[in-house]
PASE-576638 format. One record per atom (N, C-alpha, C): residue in three letters; x, z, y. Coordinates in steps of 0.001 Angstrom, whole numbers, padded with zeros to 6 digits, always signed. Example, Ala and Ser with C-alpha at 12.3 -4.5 7.8 and 13.67 -1.06 7.14 Angstrom:
# PASE-576638
ALA+013190+007800-005690
ALA+012300+007800-004500
ALA+013200+007800-003300
SER+012850+007080-002250
SER+013670+007140-001060
SER+012900+007870+000030
END
This chain:
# PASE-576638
UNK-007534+015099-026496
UNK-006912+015951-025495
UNK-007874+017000-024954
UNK-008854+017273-025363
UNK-010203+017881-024937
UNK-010219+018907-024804
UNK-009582+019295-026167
UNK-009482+020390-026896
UNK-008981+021379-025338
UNK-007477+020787-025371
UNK-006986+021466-024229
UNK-007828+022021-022859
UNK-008551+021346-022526
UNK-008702+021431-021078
UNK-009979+022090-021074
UNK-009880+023650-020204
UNK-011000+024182-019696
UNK-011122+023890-018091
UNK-012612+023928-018178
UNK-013194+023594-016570
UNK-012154+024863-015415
UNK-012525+026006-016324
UNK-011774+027291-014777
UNK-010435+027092-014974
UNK-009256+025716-015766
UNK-008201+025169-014822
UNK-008234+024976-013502
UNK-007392+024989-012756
UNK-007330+024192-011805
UNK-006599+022935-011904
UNK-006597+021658-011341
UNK-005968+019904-011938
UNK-004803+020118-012102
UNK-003963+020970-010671
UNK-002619+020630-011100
UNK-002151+020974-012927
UNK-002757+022436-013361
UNK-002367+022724-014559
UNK-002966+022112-015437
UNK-004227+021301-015125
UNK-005141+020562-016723
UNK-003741+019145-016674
UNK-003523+018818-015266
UNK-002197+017728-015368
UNK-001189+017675-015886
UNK-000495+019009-015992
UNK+000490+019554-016504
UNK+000216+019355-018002
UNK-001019+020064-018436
UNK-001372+020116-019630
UNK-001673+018573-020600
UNK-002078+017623-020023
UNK-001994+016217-020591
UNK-001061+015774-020448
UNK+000405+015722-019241
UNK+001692+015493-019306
UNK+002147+015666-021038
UNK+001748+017400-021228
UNK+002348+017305-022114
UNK+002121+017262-023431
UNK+000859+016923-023714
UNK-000169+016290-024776
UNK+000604+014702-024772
UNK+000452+014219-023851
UNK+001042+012972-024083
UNK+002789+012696-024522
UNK+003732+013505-024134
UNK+005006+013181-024486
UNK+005177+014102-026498
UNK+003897+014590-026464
UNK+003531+015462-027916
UNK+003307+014342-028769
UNK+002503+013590-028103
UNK+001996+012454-029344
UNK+002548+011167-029232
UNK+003506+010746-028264
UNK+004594+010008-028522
UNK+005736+010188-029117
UNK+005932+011092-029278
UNK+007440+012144-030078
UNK+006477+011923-031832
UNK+004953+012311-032228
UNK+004644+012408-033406
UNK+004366+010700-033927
UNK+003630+009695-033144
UNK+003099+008801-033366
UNK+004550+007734-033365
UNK+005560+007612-032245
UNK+005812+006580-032359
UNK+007360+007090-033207
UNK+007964+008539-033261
UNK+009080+008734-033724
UNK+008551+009638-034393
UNK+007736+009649-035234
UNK+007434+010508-036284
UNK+007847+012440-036025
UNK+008016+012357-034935
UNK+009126+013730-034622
UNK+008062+014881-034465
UNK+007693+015924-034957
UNK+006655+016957-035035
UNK+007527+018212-033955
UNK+007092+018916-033111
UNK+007640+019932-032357
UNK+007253+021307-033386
UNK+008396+022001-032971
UNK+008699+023263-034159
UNK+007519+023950-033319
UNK+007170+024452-032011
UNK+005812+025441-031600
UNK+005175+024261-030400
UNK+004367+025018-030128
UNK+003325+024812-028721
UNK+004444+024501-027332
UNK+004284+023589-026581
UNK+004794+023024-025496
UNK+004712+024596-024701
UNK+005600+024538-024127
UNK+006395+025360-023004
UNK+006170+025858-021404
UNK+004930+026354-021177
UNK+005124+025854-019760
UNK+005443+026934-018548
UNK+006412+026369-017822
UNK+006619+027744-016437
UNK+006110+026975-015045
UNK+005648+027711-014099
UNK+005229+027386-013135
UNK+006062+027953-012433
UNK+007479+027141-011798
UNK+008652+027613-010565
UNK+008192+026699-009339
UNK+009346+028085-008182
UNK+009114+027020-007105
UNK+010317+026171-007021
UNK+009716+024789-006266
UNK+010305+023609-005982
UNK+011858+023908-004966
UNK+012808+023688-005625
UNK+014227+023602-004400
UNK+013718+022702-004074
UNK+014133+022702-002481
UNK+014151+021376-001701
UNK+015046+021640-001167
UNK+015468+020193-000628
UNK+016887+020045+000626
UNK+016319+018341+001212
UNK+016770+018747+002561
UNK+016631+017576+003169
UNK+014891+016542+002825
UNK+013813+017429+002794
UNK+012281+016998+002183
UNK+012658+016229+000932
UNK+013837+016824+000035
UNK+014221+016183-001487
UNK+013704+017115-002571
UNK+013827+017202-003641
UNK+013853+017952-004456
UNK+015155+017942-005395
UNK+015781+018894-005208
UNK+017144+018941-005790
UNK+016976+019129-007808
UNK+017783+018885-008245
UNK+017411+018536-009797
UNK+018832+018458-010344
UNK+018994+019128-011128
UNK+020344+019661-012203
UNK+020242+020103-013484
UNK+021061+020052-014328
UNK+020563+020354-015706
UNK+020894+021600-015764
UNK+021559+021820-015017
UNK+022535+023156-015376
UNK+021316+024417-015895
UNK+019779+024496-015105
UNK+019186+025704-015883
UNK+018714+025096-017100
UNK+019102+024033-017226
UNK+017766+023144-018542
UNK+019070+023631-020116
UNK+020038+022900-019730
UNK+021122+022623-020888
UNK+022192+023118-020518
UNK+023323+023767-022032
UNK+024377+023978-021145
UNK+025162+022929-021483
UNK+024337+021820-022028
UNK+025630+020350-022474
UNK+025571+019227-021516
UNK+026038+018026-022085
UNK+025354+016992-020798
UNK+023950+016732-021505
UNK+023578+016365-020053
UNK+021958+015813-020237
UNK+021743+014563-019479
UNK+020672+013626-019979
UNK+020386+012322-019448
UNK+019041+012899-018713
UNK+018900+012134-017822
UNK+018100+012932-016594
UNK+017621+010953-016273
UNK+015841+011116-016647
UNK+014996+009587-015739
UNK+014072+010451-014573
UNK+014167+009801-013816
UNK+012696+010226-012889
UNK+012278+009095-012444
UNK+010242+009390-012094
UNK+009687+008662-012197
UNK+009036+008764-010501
UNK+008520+007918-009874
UNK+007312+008736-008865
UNK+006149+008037-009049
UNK+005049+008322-008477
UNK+003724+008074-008624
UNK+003292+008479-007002
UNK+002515+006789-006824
UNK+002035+007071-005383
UNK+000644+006577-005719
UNK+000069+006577-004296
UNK-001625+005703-004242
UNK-002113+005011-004109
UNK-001259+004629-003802
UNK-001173+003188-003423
UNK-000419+002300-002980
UNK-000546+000692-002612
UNK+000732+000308-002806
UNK+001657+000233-001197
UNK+000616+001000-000227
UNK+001374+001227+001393
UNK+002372+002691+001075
UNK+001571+003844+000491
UNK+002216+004414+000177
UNK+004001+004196-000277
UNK+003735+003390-001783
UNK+004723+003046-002350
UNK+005757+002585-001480
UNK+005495+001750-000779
UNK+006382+000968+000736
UNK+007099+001494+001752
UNK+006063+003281+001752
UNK+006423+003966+002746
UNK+007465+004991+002049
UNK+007566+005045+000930
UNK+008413+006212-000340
UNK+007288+007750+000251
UNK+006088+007593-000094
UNK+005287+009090-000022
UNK+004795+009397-001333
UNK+005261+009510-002114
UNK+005102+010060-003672
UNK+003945+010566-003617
UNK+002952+010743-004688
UNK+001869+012006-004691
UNK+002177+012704-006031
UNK+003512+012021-006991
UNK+003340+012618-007808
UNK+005171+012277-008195
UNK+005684+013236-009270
UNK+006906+012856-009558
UNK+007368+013683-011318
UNK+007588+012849-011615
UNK+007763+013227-013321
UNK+009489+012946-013400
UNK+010245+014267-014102
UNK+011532+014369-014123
UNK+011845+014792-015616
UNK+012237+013648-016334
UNK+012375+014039-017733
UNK+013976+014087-017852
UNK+014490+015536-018812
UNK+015806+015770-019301
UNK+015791+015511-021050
UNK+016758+015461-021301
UNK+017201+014759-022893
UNK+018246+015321-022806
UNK+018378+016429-023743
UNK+019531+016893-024034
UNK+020568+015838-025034
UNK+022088+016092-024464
UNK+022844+014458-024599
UNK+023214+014329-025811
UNK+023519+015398-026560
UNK+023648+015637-027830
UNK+022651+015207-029067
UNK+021409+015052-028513
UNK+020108+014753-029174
UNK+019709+013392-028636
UNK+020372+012615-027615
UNK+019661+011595-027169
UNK+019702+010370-028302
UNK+020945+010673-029164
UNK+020824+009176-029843
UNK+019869+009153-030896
UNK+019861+010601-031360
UNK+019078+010790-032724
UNK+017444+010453-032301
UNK+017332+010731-030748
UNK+015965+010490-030566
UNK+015293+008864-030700
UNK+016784+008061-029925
UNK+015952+007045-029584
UNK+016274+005901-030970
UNK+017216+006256-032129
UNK+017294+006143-033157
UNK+015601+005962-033953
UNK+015293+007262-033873
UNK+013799+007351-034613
UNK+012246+006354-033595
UNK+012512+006014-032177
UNK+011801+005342-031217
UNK+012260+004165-031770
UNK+013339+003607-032380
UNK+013334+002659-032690
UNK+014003+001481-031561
UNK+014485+002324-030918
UNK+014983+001945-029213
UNK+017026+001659-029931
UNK+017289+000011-029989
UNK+018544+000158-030243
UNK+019544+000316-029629
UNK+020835+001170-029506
UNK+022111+001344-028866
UNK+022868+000823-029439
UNK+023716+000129-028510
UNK+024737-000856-028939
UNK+025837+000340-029031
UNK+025989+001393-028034
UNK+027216+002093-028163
UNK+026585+003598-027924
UNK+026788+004159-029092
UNK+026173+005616-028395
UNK+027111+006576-027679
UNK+028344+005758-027415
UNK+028904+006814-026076
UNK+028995+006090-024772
UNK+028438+005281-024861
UNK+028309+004607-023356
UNK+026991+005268-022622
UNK+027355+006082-021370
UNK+026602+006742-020343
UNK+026045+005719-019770
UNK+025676+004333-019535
UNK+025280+003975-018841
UNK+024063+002840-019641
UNK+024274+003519-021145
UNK+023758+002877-022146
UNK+022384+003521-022259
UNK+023203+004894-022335
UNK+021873+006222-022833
UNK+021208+006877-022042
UNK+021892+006646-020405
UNK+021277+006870-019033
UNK+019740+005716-019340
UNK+020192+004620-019425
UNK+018749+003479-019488
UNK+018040+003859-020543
UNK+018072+003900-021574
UNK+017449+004597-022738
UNK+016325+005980-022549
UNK+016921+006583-021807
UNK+016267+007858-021113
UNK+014803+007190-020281
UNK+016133+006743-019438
UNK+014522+005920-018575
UNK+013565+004982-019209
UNK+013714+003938-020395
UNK+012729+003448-020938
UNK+012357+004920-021578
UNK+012138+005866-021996
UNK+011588+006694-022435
UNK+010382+007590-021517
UNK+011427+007823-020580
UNK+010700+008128-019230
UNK+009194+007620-018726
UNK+009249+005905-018971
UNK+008864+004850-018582
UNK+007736+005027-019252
UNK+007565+004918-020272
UNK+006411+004934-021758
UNK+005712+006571-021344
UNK+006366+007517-021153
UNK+005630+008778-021078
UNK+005052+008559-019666
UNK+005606+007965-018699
UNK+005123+007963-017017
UNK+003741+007115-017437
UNK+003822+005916-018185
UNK+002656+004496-018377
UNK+001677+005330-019045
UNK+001448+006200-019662
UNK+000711+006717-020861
UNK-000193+007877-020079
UNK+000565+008753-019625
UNK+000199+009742-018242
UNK-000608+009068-017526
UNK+000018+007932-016690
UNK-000792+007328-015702
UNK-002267+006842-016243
UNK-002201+006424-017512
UNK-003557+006112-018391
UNK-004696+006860-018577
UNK-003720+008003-019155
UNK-004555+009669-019236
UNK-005147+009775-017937
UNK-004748+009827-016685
UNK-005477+010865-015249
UNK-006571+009527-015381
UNK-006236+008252-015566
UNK-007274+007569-015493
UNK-008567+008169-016002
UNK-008483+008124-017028
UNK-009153+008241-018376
UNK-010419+009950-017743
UNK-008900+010434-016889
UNK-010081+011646-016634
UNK-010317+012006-015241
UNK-010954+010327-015410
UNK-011531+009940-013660
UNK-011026+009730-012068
UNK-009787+010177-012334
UNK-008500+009448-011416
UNK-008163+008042-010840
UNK-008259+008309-009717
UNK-007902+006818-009315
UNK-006541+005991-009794
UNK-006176+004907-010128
UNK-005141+004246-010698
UNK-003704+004548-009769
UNK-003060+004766-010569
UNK-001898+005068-009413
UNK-001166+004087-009528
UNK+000179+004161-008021
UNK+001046+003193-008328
UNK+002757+003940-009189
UNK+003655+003327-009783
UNK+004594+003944-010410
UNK+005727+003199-009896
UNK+006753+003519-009866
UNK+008097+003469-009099
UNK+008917+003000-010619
UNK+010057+002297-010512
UNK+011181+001729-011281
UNK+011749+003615-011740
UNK+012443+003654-013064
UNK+012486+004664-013381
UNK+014363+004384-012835
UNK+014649+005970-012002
UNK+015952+005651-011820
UNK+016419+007215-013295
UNK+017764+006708-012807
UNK+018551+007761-014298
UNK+019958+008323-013930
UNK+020393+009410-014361
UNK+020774+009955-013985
UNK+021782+011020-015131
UNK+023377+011503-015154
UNK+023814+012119-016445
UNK+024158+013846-015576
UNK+023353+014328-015937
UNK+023657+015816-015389
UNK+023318+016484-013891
UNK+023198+015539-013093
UNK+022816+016414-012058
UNK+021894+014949-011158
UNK+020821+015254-010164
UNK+020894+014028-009368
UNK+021641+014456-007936
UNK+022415+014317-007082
UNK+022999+014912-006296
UNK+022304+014232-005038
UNK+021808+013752-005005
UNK+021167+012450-003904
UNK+019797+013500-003424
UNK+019027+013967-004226
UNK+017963+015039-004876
UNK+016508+013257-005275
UNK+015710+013749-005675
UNK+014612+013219-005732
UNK+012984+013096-004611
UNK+012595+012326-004345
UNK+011569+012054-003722
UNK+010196+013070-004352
UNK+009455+013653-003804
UNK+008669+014332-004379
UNK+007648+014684-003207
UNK+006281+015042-003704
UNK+005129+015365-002764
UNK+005544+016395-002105
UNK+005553+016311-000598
UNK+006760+017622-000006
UNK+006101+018713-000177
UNK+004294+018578+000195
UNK+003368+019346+000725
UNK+003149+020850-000723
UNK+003747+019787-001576
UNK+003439+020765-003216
UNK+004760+021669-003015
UNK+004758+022953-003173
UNK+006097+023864-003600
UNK+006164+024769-004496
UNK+005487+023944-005848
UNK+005927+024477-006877
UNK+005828+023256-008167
UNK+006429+023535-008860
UNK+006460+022695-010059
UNK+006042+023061-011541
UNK+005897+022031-012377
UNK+005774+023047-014070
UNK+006851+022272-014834
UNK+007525+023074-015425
UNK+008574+023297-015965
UNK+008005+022888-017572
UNK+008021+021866-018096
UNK+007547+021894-019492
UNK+008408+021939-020852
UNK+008611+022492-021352
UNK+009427+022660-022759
UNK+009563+022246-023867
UNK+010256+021409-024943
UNK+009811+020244-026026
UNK+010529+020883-027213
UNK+010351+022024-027929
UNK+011367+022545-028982
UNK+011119+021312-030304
UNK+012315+021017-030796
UNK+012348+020284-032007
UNK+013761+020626-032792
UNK+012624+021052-033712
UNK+013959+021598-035204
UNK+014110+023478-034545
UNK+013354+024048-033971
UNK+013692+024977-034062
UNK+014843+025107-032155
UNK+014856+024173-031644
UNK+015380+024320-030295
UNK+015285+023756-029391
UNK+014758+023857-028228
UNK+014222+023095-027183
UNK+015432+021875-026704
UNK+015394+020427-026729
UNK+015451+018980-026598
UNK+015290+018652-025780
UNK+014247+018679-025257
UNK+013533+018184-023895
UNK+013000+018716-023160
UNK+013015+018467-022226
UNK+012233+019035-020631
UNK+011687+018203-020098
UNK+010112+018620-019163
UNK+009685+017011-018530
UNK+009330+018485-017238
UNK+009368+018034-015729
UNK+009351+018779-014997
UNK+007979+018110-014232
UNK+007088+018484-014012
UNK+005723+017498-013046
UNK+005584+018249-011848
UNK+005358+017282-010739
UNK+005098+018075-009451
UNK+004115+017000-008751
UNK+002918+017427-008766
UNK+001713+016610-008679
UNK+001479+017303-006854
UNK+000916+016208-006062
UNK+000349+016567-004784
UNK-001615+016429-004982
UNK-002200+016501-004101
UNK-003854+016410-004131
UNK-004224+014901-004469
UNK-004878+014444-005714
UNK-005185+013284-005620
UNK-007041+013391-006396
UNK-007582+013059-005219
UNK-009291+013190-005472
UNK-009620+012296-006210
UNK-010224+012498-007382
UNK-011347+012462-008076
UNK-012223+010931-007904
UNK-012208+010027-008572
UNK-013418+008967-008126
UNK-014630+009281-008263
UNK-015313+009423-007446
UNK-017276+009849-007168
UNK-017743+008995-008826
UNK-018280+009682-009709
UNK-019368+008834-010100
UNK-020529+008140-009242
END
C-alpha cells in the first residue's frame, strides 16, 4: 500500500486512499474481480439533518441499491455513548449484487429476497470495515472500536451516525467491466497517531 501514500497527504486523504486499496484487493484476492481503471475519488460536503448524515442512492445509482454502514469509535465509552470517529457507507449496485457475492463465494438462498441481499451487503461491508480497521493499525493508529453493520435497500431515511465535527466526505468509486458497481463513502473525524 506504500506505493500510494505520500508524506504532503494529509490522513484524512492517505485514509481515504487505503479504504480504497483495501476494498481493491478484496474484490482481486478473494473474488478474483480486477477493476476496469484507478479507484474514484471526490471530496463532497457532508448533508446533515438532525447531527445525522443523510444517505440515498439516488446520486450513486439510478437502480436499486443495497446500502451497509459501518461506524468506528475509540473506544469502548465512546461506542456506549454512539460518538463515531469514523463511518464507512458502502453501496452495491442491486443489479450486480448477486453476481458479486456469487464470485465471494458468499451463498444466497434466494436472489430476490431484499432482506437476503440487504445482509449480504453488510457481511461485505463487514470484511472491508475489519481489514481497514487492520490497515490504520498497521499505520500506527490506535485500535478502534466497530459497530454491528446495519443495511439498508435504497435510501437510509433514519440518516446515519457520523463524526459531526467532519463536513466533508470522500466519495470513492469501484468501476468493474467498464462501469462503476460500487461506492464506499468514508468520513473520518481526528484520530492521533500512537507516540513511538
Amino acid at each position: 500500500m506504500s506505493e500510494y501514500f505520500d508524506e504532503n497527504l494529509d490522513e484524512y486523504n492517505v485514509q481515504a486512499l487505503m479504504l480504497a486499496e483495501v476494498i481493491k484487493r478484496i474484490l482481486e484476492r478473494k473474488a478474483e474481480i480486477q477493476l476496469s481503471g484507478p479507484s474514484q475519488f471526490i471530496r463532497k460536503p457532508i448533508s446533515e439533518f438532525m447531527k445525522k448524515m443523510r444517505v440515498s442512492s439516488v446520486e450513486k445509482f439510478d437502480t436499486a441499491t443495497y446500502i451497509a454502514t459501518i461506524n468506528f469509535f475509540k473506544d469502548y465509552t465512546d461506542f456506549n455513548e454512539g460518538r463515531p470517529v469514523g463511518t464507512l457507507i458502502l453501496y452495491i449496485e442491486g443489479n450486480y449484487i448477486g453476481e458479486l457475492m456469487a464470485k465471494l463465494k458468499y451463498t444466497l438462498e434466494d436472489e430476490d429476497d431484499q432482506n437476503e441481499l440487504e445482509a449480504a451487503c453488510g457481511t461485505f461491508c463487514n470484511l472491508i470495515a475489519g481489514n481497514f480497521k487492520s490497515g490504520l493499525a498497521q499505520l500506527g493508529y490506535p485500535g478502534l472500536e466497530m459497530s454491528h453493520f446495519s443495511t439498508y435497500h435504497n435510501d437510509v431515511f433514519e440518516g446515519v451516525p457520523y463524526p459531526v465535527e467532519q463536513k466533508e466526505k470522500y466519495e470513492i468509486a469501484f468501476e468493474i467491466k467498464g462501469k462503476i458497481k460500487i461506492y464506499a463513502d468514508l468520513i473520518m473525524g481526528k484520530i492521533p497517531r500512537i507516540k513511538d
